[in-house]
PDB file with SEQRES, HELIX, SHEET and CRYST1 records, atoms N, CA, C and O in Angstrom:
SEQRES   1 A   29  UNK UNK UNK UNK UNK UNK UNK UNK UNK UNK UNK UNK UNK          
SEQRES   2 A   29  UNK UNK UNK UNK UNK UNK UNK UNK UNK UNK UNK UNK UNK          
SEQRES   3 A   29  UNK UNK UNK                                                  
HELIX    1 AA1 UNK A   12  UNK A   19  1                                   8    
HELIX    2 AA2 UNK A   22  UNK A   26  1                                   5    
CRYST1    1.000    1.000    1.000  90.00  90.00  90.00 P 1           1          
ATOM      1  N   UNK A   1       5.761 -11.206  -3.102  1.00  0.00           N  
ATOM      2  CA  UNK A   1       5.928  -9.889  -3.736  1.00  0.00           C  
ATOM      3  C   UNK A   1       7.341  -9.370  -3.490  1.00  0.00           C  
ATOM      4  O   UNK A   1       8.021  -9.555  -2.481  1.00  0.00           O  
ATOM      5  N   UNK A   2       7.630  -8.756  -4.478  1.00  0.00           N  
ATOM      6  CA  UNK A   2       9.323  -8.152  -4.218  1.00  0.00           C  
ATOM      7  C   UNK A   2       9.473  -6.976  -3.441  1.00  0.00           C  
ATOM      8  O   UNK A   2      10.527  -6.678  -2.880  1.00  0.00           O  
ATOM      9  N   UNK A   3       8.086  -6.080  -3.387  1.00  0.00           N  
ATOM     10  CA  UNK A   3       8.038  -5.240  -2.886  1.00  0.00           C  
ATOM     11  C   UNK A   3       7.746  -5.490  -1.603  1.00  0.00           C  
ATOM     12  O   UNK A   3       6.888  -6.354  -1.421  1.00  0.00           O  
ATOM     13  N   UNK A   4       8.421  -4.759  -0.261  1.00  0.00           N  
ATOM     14  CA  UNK A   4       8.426  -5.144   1.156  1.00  0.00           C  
ATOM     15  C   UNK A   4       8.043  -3.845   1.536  1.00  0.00           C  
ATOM     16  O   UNK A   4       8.735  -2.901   1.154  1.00  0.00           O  
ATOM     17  N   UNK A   5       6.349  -3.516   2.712  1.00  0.00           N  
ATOM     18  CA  UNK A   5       6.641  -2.432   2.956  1.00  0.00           C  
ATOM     19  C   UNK A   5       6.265  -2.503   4.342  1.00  0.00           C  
ATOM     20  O   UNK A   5       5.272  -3.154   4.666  1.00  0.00           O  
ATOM     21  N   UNK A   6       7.032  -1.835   5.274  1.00  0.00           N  
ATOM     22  CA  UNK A   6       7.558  -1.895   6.965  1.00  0.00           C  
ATOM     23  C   UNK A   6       7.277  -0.813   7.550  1.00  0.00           C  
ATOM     24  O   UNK A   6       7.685   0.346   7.480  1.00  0.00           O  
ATOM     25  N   UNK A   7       6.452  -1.410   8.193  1.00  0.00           N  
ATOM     26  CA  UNK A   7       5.287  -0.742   9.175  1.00  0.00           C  
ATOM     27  C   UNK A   7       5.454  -0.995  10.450  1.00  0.00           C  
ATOM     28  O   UNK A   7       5.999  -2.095  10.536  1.00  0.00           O  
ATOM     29  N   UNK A   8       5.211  -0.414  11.773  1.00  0.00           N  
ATOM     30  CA  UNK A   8       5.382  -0.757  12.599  1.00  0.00           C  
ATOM     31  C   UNK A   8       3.840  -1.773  13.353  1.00  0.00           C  
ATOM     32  O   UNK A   8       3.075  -1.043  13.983  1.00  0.00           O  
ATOM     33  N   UNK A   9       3.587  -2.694  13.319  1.00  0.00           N  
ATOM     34  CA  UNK A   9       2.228  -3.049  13.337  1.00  0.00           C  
ATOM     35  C   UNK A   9       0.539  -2.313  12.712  1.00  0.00           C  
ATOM     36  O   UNK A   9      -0.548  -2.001  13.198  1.00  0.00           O  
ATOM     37  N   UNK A  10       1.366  -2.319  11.077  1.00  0.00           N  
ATOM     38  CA  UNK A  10      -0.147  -1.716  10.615  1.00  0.00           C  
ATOM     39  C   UNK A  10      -1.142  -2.608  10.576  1.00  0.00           C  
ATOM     40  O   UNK A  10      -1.027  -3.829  10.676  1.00  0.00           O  
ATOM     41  N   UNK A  11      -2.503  -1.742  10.374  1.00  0.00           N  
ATOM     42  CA  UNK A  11      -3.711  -2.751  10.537  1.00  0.00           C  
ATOM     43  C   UNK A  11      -4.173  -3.326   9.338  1.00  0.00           C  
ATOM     44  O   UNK A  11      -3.381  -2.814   8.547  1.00  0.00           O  
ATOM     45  N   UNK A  12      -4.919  -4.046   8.656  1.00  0.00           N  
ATOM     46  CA  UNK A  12      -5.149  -5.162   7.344  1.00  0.00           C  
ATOM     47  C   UNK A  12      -5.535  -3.344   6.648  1.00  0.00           C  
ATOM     48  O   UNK A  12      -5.031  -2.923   5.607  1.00  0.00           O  
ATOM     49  N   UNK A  13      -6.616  -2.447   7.628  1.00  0.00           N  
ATOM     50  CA  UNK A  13      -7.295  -1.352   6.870  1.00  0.00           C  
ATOM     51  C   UNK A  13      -6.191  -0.202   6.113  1.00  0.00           C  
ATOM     52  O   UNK A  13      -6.392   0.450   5.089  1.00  0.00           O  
ATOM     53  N   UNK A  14      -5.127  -0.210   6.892  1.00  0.00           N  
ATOM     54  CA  UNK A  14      -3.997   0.612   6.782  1.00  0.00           C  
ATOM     55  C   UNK A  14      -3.419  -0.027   5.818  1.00  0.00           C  
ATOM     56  O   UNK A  14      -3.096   0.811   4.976  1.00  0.00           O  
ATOM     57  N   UNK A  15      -3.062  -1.257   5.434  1.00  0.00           N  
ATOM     58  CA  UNK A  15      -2.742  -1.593   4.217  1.00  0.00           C  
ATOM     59  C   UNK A  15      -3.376  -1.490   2.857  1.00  0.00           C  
ATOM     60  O   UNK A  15      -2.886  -1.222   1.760  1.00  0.00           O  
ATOM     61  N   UNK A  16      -4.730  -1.807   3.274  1.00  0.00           N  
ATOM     62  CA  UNK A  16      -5.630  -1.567   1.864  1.00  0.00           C  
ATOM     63  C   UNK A  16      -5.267  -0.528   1.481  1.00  0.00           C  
ATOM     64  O   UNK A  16      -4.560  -0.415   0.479  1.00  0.00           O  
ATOM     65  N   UNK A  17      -5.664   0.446   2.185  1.00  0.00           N  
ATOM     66  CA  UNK A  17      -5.919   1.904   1.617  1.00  0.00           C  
ATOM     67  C   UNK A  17      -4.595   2.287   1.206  1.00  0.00           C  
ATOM     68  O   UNK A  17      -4.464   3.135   0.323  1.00  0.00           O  
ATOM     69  N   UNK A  18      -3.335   1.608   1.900  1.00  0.00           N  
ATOM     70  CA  UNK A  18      -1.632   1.862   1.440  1.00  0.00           C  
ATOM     71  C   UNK A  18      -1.952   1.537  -0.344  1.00  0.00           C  
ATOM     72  O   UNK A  18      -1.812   2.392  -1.219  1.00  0.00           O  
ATOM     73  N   UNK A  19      -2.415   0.063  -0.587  1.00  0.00           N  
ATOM     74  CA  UNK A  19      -2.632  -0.372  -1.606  1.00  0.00           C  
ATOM     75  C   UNK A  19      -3.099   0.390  -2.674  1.00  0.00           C  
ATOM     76  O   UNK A  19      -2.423   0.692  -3.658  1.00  0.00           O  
ATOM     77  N   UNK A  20      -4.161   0.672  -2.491  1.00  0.00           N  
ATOM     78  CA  UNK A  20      -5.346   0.928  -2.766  1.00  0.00           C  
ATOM     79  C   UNK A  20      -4.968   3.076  -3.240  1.00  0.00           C  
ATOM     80  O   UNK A  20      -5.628   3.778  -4.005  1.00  0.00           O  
ATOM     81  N   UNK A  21      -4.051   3.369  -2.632  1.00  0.00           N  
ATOM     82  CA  UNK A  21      -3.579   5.174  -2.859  1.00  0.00           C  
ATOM     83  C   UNK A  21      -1.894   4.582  -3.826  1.00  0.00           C  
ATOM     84  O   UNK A  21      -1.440   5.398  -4.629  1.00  0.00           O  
ATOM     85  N   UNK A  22      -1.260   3.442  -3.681  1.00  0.00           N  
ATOM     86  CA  UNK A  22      -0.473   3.460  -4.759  1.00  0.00           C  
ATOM     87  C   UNK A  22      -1.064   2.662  -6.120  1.00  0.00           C  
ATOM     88  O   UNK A  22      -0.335   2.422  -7.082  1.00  0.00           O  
ATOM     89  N   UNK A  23      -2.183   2.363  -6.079  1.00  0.00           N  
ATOM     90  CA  UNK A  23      -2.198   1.455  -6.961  1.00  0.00           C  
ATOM     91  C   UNK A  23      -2.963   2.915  -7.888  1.00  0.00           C  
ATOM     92  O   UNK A  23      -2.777   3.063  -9.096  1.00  0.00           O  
ATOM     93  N   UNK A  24      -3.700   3.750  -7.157  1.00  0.00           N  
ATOM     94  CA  UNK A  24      -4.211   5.333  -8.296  1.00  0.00           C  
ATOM     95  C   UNK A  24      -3.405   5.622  -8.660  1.00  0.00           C  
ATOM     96  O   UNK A  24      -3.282   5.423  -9.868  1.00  0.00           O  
ATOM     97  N   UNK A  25      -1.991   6.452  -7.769  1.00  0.00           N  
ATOM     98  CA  UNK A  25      -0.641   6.847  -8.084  1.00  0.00           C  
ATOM     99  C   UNK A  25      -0.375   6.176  -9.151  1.00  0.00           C  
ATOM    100  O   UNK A  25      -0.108   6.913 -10.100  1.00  0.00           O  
ATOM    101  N   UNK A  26      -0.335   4.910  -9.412  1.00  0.00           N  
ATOM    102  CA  UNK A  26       0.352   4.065 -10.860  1.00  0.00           C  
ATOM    103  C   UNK A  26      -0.328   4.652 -11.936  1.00  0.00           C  
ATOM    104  O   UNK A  26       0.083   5.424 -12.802  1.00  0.00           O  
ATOM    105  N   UNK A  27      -2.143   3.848 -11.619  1.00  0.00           N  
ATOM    106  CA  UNK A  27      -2.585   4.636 -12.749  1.00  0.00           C  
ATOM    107  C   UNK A  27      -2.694   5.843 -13.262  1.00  0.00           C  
ATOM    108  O   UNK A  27      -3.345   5.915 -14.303  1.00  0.00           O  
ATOM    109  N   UNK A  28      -2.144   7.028 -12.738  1.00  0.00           N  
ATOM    110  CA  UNK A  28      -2.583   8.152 -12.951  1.00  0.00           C  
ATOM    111  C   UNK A  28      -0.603   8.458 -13.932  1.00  0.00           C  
ATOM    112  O   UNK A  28      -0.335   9.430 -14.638  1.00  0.00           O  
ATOM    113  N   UNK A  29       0.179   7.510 -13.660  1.00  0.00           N  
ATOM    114  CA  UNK A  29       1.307   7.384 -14.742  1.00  0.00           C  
ATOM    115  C   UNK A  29       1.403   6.142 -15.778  1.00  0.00           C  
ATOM    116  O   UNK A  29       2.312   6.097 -16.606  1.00  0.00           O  
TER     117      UNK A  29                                                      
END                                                                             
């Protein structure tokens, strides 16, 4: 992925939900 995002040891759950709140953000543009 091109996109890199840097965390200081996030957890797999902290990513989903990272995922998972930009991927609404998109759809909602």
């Amino acid at each position: 992925n091109a996109i890199r995002l840097n965390f200081s040891t996030p957890s797999d759950e902290q990513i989903v939900k990272g995922i998972e709140i930009l991927g609404q953000v998109l759809h909602k543009f």
